[in-house]
C-alpha positions in Angstrom: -23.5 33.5 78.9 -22.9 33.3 82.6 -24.3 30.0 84.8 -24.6 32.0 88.2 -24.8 35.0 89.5 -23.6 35.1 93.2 -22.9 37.5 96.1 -25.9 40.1 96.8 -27.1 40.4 93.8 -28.7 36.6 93.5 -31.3 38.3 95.2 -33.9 40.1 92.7 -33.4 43.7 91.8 -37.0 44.4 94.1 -36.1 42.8 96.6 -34.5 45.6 98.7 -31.3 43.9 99.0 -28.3 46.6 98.9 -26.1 44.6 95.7 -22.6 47.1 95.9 -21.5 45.1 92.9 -22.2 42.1 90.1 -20.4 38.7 90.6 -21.2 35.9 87.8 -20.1 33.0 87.7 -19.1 30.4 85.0 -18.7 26.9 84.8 -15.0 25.9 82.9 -13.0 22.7 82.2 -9.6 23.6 84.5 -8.3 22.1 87.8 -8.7 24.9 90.2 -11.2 27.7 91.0 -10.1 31.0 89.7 -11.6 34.3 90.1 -10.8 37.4 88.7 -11.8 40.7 90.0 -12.4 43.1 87.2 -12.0 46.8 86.3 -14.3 47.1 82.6 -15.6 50.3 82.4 -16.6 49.7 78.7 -19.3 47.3 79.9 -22.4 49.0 80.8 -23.0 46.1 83.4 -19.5 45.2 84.8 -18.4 48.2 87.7 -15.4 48.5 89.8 -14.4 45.4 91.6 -17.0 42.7 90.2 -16.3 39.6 89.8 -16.0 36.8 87.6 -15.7 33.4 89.5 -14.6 30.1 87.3 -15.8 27.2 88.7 -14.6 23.6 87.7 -16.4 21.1 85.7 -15.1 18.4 87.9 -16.6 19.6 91.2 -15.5 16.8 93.3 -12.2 17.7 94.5 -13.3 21.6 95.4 -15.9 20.1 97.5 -13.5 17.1 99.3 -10.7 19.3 100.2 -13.1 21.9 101.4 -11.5 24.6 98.9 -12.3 28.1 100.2 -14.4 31.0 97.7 -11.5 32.6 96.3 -10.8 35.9 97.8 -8.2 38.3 98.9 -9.7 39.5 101.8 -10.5 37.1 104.5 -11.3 33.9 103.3 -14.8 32.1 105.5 -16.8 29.7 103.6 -15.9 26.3 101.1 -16.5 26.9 97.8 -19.2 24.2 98.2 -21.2 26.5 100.7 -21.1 29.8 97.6 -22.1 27.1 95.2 -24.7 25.6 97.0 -26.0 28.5 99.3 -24.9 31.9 97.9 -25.4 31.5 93.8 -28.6 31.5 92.0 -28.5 29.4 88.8 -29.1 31.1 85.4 -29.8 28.0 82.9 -30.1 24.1 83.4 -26.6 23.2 83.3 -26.4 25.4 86.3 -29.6 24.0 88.0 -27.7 20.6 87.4 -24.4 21.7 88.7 -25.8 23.0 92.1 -27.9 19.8 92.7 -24.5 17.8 91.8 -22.3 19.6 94.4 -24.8 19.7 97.3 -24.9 15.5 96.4 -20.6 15.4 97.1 -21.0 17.5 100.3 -21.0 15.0 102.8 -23.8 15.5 106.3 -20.5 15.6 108.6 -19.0 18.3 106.4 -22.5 20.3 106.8 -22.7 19.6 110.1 -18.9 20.5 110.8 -19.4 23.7 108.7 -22.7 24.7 111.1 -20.2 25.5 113.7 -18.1 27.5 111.4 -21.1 29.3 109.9 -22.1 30.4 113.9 -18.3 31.7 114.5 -18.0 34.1 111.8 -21.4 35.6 112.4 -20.5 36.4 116.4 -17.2 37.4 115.0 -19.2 39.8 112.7 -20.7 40.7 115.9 -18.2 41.6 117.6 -16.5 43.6 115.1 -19.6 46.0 114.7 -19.6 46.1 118.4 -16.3 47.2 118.0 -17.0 49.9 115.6 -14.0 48.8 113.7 -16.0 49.3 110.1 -16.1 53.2 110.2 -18.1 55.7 109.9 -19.7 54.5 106.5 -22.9 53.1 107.1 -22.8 51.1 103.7 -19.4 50.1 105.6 -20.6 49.7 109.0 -24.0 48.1 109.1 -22.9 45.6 106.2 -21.8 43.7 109.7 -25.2 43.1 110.6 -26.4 42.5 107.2 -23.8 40.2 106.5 -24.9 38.1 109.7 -28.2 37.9 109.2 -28.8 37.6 105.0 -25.1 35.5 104.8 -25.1 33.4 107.7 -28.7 32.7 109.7 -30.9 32.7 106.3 -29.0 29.8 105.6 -28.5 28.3 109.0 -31.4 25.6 108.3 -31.1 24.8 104.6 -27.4 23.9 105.0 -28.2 21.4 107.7 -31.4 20.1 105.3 -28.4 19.3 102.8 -30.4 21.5 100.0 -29.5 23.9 97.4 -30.8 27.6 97.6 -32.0 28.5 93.5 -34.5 31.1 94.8 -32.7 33.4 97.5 -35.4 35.7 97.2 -38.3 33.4 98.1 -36.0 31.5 100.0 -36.2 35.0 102.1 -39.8 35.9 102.1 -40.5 32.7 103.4 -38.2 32.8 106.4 -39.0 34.2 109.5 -35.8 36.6 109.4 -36.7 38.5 106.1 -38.0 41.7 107.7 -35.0 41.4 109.8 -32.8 41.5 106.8 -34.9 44.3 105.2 -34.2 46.1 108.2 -30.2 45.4 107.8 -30.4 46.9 104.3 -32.4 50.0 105.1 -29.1 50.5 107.8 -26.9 50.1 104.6 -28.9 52.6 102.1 -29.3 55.2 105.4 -32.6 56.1 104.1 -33.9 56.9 108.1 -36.4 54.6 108.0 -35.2 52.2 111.2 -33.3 52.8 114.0 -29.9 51.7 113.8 -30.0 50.4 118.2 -33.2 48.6 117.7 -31.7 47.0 114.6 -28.5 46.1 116.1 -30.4 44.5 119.2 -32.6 42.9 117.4 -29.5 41.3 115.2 -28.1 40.2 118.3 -30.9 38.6 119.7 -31.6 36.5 116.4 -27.9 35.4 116.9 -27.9 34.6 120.2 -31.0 31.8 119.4 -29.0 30.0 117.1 -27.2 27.0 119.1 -23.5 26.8 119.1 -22.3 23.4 118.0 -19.6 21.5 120.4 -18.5 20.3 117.1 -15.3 20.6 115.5 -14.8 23.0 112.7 -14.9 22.3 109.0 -10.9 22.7 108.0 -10.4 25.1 104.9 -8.2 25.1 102.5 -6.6 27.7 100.2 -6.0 26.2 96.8 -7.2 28.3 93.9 -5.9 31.1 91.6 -7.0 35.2 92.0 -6.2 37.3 90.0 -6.7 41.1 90.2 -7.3 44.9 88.7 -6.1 43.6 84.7 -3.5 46.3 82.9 -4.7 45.7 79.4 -3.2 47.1 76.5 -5.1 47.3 73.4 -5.4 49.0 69.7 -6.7 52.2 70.7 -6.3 52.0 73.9 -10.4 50.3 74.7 -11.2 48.4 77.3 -11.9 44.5 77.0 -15.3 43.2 77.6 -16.2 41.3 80.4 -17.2 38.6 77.7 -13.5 38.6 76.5 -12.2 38.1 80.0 -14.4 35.2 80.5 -13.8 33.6 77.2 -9.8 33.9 77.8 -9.8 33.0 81.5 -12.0 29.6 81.1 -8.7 28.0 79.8 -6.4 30.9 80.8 -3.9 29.6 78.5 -3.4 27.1 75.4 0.1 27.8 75.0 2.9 28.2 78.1 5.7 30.8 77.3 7.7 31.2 80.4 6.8 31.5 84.7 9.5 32.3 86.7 9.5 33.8 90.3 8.4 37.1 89.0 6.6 36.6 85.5 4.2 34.5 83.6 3.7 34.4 80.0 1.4 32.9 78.6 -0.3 32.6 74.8 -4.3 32.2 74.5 -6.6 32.1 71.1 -10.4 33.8 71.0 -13.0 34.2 68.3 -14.1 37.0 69.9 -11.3 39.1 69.0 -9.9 40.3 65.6 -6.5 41.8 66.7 -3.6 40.6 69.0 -3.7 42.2 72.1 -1.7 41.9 75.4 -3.6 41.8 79.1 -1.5 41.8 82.2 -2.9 40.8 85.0 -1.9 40.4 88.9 -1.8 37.1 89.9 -1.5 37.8 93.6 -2.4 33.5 94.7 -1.5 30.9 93.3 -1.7 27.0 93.5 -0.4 27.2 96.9 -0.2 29.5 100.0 3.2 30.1 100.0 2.9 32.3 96.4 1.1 34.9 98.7 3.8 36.6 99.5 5.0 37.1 96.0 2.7 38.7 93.7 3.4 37.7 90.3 2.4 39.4 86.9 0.9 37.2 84.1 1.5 38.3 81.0 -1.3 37.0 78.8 -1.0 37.2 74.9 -4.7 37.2 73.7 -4.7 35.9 69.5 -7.7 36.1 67.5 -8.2 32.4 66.4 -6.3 31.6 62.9 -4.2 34.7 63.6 -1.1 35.5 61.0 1.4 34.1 62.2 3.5 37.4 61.7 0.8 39.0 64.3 2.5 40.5 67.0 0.1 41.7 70.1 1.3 45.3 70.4 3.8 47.7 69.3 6.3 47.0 71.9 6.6 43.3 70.3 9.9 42.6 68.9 8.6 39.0 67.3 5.1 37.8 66.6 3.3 35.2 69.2 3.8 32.5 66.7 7.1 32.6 67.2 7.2 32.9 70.7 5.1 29.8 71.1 7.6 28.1 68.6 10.7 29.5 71.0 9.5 29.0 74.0 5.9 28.0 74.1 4.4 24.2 75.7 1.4 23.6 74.5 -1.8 23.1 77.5 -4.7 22.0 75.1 -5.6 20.8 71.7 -5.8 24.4 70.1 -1.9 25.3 71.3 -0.6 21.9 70.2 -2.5 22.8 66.6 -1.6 26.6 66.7 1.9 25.3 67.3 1.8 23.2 64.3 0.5 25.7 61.7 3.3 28.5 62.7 6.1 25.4 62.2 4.5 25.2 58.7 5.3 29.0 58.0 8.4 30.1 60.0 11.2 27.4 59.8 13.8 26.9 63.0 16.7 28.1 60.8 14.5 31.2 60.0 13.9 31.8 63.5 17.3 31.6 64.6 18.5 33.9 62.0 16.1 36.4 63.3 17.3 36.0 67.3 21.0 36.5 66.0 19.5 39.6 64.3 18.0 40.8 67.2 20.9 40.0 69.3 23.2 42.0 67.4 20.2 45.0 67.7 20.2 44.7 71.3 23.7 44.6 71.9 24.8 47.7 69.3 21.8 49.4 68.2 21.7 52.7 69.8 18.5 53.8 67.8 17.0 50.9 69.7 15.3 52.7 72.8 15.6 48.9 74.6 19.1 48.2 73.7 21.8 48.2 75.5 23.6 51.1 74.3 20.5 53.3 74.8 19.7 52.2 78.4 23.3 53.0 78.6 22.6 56.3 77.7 19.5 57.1 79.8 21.0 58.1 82.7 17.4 58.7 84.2 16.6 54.8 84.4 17.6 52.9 87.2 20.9 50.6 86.8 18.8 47.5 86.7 17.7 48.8 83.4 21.1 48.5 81.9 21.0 44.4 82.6 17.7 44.1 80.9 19.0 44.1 76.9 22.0 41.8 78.1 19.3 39.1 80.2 17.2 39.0 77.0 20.4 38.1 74.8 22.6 36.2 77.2 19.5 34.1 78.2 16.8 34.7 76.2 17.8 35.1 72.3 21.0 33.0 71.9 20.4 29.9 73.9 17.2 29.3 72.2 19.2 30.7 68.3 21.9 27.8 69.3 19.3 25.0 69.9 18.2 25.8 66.8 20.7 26.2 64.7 22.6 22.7 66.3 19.4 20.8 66.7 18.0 22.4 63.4 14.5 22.2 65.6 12.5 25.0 67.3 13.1 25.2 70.9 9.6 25.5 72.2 9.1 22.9 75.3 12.4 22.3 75.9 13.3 23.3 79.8 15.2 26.8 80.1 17.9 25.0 82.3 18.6 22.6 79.1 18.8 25.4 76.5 21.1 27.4 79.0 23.7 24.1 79.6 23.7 23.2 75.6 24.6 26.7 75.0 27.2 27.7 77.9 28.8 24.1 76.8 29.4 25.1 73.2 30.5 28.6 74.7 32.4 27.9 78.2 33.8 31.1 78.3 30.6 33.1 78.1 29.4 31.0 81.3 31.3 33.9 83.8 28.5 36.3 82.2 25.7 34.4 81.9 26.2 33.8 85.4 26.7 36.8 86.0 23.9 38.2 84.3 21.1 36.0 86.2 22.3 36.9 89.7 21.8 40.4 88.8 18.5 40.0 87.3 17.0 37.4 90.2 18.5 39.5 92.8 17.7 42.9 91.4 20.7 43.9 92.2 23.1 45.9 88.5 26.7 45.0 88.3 29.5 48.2 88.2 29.3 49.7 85.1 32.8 48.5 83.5 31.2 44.5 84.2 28.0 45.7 82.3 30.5 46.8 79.4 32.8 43.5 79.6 29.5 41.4 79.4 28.1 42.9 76.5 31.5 42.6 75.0 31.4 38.7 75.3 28.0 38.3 74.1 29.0 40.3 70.4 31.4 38.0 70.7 29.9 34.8 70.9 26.8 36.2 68.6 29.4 36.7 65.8 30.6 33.3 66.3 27.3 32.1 66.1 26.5 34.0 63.0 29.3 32.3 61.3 27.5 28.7 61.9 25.3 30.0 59.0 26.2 32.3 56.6 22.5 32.9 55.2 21.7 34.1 58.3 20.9 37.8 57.8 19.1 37.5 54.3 17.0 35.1 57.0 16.4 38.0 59.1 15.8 40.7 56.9 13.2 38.9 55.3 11.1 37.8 58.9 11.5 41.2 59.6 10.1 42.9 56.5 7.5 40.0 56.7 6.8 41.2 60.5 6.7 44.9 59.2 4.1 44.2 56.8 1.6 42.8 59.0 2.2 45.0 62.0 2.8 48.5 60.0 2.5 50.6 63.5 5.2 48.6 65.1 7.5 50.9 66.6 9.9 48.4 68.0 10.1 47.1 64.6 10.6 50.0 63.0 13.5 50.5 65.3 14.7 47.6 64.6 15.0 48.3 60.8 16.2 51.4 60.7 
């Protein structure tokens, strides 16, 4: 199902190339590289820390900014140069999708990135001479490999301006290829070569190769990685590599919620039959500056023409149809249409009756193990804890019950700061805590106890108003609940919440 497999391994099995681990590659219609570096241990062919690598349809703007291989180690070569130089091509459309990204690379970007390709080899160089690798020679002499079967093997088809399909004939036929079998008999330690004649003989290839007076090919960092997924799953079973790469060509049809520290997102496969939750680390995003602040994307995964009622684990206190009809912005066709069939089942004054239900459970519920009165209780949690049930009402549950009950419309789409302002002005006097309440929660930083007790006060307070906008409100609830039960039977959030 893959169009390319990249990295060592687009060499052939017999080819003596030392392949530590499997990166594929797939073509996919989004904006930005992504690459996601996988744990599956249920898939005989995926190992530790391969890779899946999404690249664009649209190749053109990868290749004009220059786009770097997504990576969280230290970032050398343009997307453009993996495509073009470092993947081998699985089927036609692949075949066709190397020839049409070696057309947009331009001969002064080739040329510029010739210079580039000679600096990270002698830097290679000088790291090995440095012995700064170890004492693993896997480790160690991957240096020297690295230089020669990464940089000068391709030294004089990137300045013909011509794709690399075959890598292994591409090697036979060059002058370098004992060379590079010599590099990977370092790396398996088998004691066939000497590791001084190798080296020498590494540095004297190197030093051949002219060093362009050019300037350098300017990369740029632009892509999304994401790393090591936390799935959690019926049974507890590890996720295909298939599954990953079906969910993470789009990523996402429906947008829940992304803040500074969380994602959430809804997506819809055929290759699933139950809900399911994967978490992954998104450690870069669209820009540089999210570096420095991992964030953790919280990825519903729905089996196409789920029950709406479906909720993707037993910690789910609402199903991901309602969720999308909260919160949710649709991203593509099948979001706006998933959308649509949930509003056809579960009306807005429905849903709002079931977020005062759950407000009241959160705020009193002491059989509730994520209420407040029960992290009140734990005195082994940490304070921040305690704020967690009152964030999830104050800013969470009763803006988006009020929307619906005064607009008599779901909330999904509308901005966060819009449902917070509609709700704090129909309540001014709850705007001290919800204030309160965000500080705490964006700062990480728990208010005294006695504040934590005098917020939750305000918000029964206001949900009791609220409740009395519509008196049908519990029969509502009761019924999306026992409706919620009898799809997700294992629920024990649920069944919590009933009791």
């Amino acid at each position: 199902m893959f169009d390319f497999i990249y990295g060592s391994a687009r060499f052939k099995s017999d080819s003596g190339i030392v392949a530590g681990n499997r990166n594929d590659a797939l073509i996919a219609d989004i904006p930005l590289p992504r690459k996601l570096s996988i744990r599956d241990r249920s898939h005989p062919e995926f190992k530790p820390k391969d890779a899946l690598l999404f690249l664009p349809s649209d190749a053109s703007d990868f290749v004009r900014r220059n786009i770097v291989y997504p990576t969280h180690q230290g970032a050398w070569a343009p997307l453009w140069f993996t495509v073009t130089q470092h993947a081998a091509p699985l089927n036609p459309r692949a075949v066709q999708y190397q020839e049409t990204v070696s057309t947009l690379v331009t001969p002064e970007q080739r040329r510029a990135f010739v210079g580039n390709l000679t600096d990270i080899a002698d830097a290679w160089m000088a790291e090995f001479n440095s012995g700064e690798s170890g004492s693993d020679p896997k480790k160690h002499y991957k240096k020297l490999t690295r230089i020669v079967q990464d940089a000068l093997l391709y030294h004089s088809t990137l300045g013909r301006g011509r794709p690399v399909a075959n890598h292994t004939t591409h090697m036979n036929s060059s002058d370098l290829a004992s060379l590079v079998g010599d590099c990977n008999a370092l790396r398996r330690d088998d004691g066939r070569v000497s590791p001084t004649a190798v080296a020498a003989a590494v540095h004297a290839a190197l030093a051949r190769f002219p060093r362009s007076p050019d300037d350098r090919l300017p990369l740029h960092h632009d892509y999304e990685l994401l790393l090591y997924p936390r799935q959690k799953m019926p049974g507890a079973v590890d996720i295909s590599a298939i599954v990953h790469a079906d969910v993470l060509g789009r990523l996402f049809d429906v947008e829940i919620a992304r803040d500074g520290h969380d994602w959430d997102a809804v997506t819809f496969s055929c290759l699933i039959e139950q809900p399911l939750l994967i978490q992954y680390d998104l450690e870069w995003g669209h820009t540089v500056s999210e570096k420095s602040r991992p964030v953790r994307l919280d990825l519903s995964v729905v089996p196409s023409g789920a029950d709406p009622f479906a909720c993707d684990g037993d910690d789910s206190f609402q199903s991901d149809a309602m969720k999308m009809l909260a919160h949710g912005t649709p991203q593509t066709f099948v979001g706006r249409s998933e959308i649509q069939r949930a509003r056809d089942v579960i009306s807005s004054a429905d849903l709002a009756g079931y977020y005062l239900f759950l407000a009241d459970a959160f705020l009193s519920k002491a059989t509730l193990s994520k209420s407040f009165p029960a992290k009140m209780n734990d005195v082994v949690s940490r304070p921040m804890k305690r704020v967690l049930p009152l964030y999830r009402v104050c800013l969470d549950l009763l803006p988006r019950a009020w929307w619906m009950l005064e607009r008599r419309t779901h909330g999904g789409g509308v901005a966060h700061a819009d449902l917070i302002d509609t709700f704090v002005g129909a309540f001014p006097a709850i705007a001290s805590t919800v204030a309160d309440i965000f500080n705490a929660y964006d700062k990480d930083l728990a208010p005294p106890e006695s504040r934590l007790h005098e917020m939750a006060a305000n918000l029964v307070a206001v949900t009791s108003r609220m409740q009395a906008v519509d008196s049908g409100w519990r029969s509502k609830a009761e019924q999306m609940l026992q409706r919620l039960l009898n799809v997700n039977p294992t629920s024990r959030i649920l069944r919590q919440i009933a009791l």
